[in-house]
VMD Tcl script that draws the C-alpha trace (Angstrom):
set ca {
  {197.90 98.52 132.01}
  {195.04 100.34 130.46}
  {194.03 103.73 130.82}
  {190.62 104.87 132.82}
  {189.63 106.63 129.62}
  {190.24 103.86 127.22}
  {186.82 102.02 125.69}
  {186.60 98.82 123.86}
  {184.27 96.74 123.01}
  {182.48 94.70 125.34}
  {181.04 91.04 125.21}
  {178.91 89.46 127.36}
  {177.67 85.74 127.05}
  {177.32 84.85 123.44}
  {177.01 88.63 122.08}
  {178.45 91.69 122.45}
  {177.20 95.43 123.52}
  {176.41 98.00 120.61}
  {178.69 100.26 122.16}
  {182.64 100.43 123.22}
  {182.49 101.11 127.12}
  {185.52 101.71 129.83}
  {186.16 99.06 131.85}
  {184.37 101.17 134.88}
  {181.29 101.38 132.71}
  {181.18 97.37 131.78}
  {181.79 96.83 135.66}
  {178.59 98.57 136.08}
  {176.26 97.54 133.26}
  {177.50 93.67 135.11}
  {176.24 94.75 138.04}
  {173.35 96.16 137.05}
  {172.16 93.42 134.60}
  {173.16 90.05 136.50}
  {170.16 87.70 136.15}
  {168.43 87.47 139.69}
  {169.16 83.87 139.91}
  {172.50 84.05 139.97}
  {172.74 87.17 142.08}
  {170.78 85.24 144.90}
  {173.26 82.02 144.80}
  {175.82 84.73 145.37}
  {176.99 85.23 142.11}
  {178.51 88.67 141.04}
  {180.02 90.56 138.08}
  {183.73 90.81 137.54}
  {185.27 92.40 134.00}
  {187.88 90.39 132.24}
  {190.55 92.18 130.03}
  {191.38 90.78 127.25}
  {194.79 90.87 125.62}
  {195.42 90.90 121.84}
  {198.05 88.33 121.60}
  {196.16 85.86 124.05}
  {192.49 86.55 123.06}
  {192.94 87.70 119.48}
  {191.16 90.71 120.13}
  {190.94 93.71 122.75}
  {187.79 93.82 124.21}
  {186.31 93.65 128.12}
  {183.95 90.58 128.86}
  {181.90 90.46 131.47}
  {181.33 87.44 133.48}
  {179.40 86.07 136.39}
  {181.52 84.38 139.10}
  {181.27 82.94 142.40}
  {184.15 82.67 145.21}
  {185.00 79.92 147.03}
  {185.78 80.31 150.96}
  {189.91 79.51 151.20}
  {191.08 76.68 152.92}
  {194.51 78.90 153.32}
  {195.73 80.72 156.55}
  {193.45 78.83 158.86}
  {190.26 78.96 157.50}
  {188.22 75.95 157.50}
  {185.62 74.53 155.21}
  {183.10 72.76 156.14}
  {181.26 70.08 153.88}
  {177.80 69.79 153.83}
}
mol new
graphics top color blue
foreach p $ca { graphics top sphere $p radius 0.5 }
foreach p [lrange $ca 0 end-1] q [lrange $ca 1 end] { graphics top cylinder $p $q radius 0.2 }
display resetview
């Protein structure tokens, strides 16, 4: 568990931002900077966490991700 407070650097694609951010911060530069393609396929911005022993590193990432409807408790999905 991280604090609120707590910055780190942040990466994004390839790169990485100039400055360290909170994870509330990254959360909104992603939503404020996902490419309009991907925000109209229904595409959105979720921060990643890294942890030092895992990643190497402590830093937030931000991706671009898309959900897929659940075929659990009920739901169906239809193909197309």
């Amino acid at each position: 568990m991280i604090a609120k407070s707590e910055k780190r650097e942040v990466r994004i694609g390839i790169g990485k931002l100039d400055q360290p951010m909170t994870q509330a911060q990254a959360m909104r530069y992603g939503r404020r900077n996902i490419p309009r393609d991907l925000k109209a396929a229904g595409f959105r911005a979720e921060v990643f966490t890294s942890d030092s022993a895992i990643n190497g590193a402590t830093f937030f990432r931000i991706n671009f991700g898309k959900s897929v409807p659940s075929t659990r408790h009920g739901a169906k999905f239809k193909a197309s």
